[in-house]
C-alpha positions, 0 to 999 in steps of 0.5 A: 679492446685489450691487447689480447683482441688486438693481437687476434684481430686481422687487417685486410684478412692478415693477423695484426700480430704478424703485421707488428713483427713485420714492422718491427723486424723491418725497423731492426734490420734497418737500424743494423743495415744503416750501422752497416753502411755507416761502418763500411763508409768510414773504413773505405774512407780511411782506405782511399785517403791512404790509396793513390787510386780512386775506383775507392773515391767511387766506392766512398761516393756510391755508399754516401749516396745510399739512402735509409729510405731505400734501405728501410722500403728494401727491408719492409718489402722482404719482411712483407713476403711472408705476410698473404697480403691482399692484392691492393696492398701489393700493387701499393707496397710494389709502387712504393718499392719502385719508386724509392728504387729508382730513386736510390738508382738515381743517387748512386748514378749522380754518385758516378757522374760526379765521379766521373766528371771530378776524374775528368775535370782533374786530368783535363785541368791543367791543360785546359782551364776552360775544362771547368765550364763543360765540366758544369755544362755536360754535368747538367746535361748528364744528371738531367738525361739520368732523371728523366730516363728513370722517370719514364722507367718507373712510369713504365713500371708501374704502368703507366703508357709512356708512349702517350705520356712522351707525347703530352710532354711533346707538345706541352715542351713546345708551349714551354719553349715559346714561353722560356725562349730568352733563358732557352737561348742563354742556355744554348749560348753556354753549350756554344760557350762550351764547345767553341771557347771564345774565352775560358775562365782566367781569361781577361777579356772587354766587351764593349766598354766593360772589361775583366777577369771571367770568374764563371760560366754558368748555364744562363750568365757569365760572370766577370770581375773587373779591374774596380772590384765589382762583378760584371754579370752578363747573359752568355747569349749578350756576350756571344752577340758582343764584340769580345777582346780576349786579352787572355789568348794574346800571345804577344804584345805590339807597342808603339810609342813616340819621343819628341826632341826640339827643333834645332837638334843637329842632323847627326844626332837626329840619326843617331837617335833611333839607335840609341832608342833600339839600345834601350829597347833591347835591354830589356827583358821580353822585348823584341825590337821592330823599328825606329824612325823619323817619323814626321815634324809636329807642331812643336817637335821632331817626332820619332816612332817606335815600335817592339813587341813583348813576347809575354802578354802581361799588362804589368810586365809590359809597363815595367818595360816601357817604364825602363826603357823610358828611364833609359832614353831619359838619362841618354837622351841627357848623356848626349845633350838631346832636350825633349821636346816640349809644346812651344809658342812664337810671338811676333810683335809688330810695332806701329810706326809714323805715318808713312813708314814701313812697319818695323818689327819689334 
């Protein structure tokens, strides 16, 4: 066939001629629109780097999530107008064209989602670090609730009884949820996460033996970093039927500690001690003094207990404390004469005498 009979022959009762224009204006028009679209994305890029607001950060998000594909089945559909297409290759042409258009509708809605949720989760942040976990979980909830909404559009649009469909899905749904309850209920687990923030990330928690730093609050695990290196991972229902200790909401630390002098210490340096053991408690920073007293006798010691608060929760700080308070009863305790006690030991030695005579202790 020479290219004469080609250009006169007919496709569906449409001249082939007529058909390649169609293409190969559908193919120009897209190639121009997508320099277009690059063009104007990287001018409104360099606009929102020099701007503070950020409706142009959306503007920058919607046009990145344009898509040739949609742009390409735009321009077929208007070169296709003109052509007295037969009404299969309508009905064909007009499902492709809804398809791609709820799918571009979906990219630019995740478009405005992130926006949304990147606004939110800056201006939240620093009040609330637990923002970042229902940033993640609404973000799931929000692109899911979008997809499915356009799903059953396009359905609708193309035909298709929804309301039989939704049905089946009714019921099939139930099937999937018997099957998929464990990961159903860590899913749950994460909205209760969520809403009831038992711990937010940067706290420092233990669950039962185990303990550290939550790194990340996912839809199925949380993830922990203990104090050895290693990443605990957990099922968010198992830490929710835990015993958990948030280190992270402690306001204050208790500390309670005891010293030992020997036995023999004279009376009036006993009552002097737990002064000289409230003065080196006050000197230090963070510290709020509760009581000292003579607590009891043990075994090898005259024992005093003692008890202050920190009023900043930090591990390291508190050992600071406690190391500087130490040092200072040490070299007080040293001033005044005071020994530490320490575990002793009395022998009696009874040594055996005549036949007759009393024993006689050695």
């Amino acid at each position: 066939m020479t290219v004469e009979q080609l250009m006169d022959a007919t496709l569906g009762g449409v001249p082939v001629s007529q058909i390649l224009v169609a293409l190969a204006s559908a193919v120009v028009a897209t190639f121009l629109l997508r320099l277009f679209f690059g063009f104007a994305l990287r001018r409104v890029q360099k606009l929102a780097r020099r701007t503070t607001t950020d409706i142009d950060d959306l503007v920058v998000e919607l046009l990145d999530k344009t898509r040739i594909l949609f742009i390409g089945l735009v321009v077929l559909w208007a070169a296709a107008r003109p052509l007295d297409l037969p009404p299969e290759a309508e009905v064909v042409l007009r499902g492709i064209l809804v398809v791609g258009l709820h799918l571009q509708f979906g990219f630019w809605g995740m478009g405005v989602v992130n926006y949304l949720l990147a606004r939110w989760k800056r201006e939240q942040l620093e009040e609330d670090p637990g923002i970042a976990t229902a940033v993640g979980a609404v973000g799931f909830i929000a692109r899911l609730g979008l997809w499915a909404i356009l799903a059953l559009t396009a359905l609708g649009t193309l035909g298709v009884e929804v309301s039989a469909f939704v049905a089946s899905l009714g019921i099939g749904g139930v099937a999937v949820a018997l099957a998929l309850q464990n990961v159903l209920g860590d899913i749950f687990a994460s909205m209760s996460i969520v809403l009831d923030k038992p711990f937010i990330i940067g706290d420092f928690v233990s669950v039962g033996e185990l303990s550290g730093t939550v790194e990340h609050v996912g839809l199925k695990t949380t993830r922990v970093r203990s104090l050895s290196g290693e990443q605990l991972v957990f099922s968010n229902s198992d830490m929710l039927n835990s015993r958990i200790r948030n280190y992270g909401r402690m306001r204050e630390r208790r500390v309670a500690f005891e010293v030992g002098v020997e036995y023999g210490t004279p009376a009036d340096t006993l009552r002097a001690i737990p002064g000289y053991i409230r003065e080196a408690v006050e000197a230090s920073d963070n510290t709020r003094f509760d009581r000292s007293h003579f607590s009891g006798f043990g075994a090898s010691s005259i024992d005093f207990e003692t008890v202050y608060y920190m009023s900043v929760p930090d591990y390291a700080a508190y050992m600071d404390t406690q190391q500087a308070i130490n040092l200072s009863l040490y070299e007080r305790f040293g001033d005044e004469g005071i020994e530490f006690a320490f575990p002793t030991r009395t022998v009696h030695v009874i040594r055996s005498a005549g036949e007759g005579d009393e024993p006689v202790p050695a």
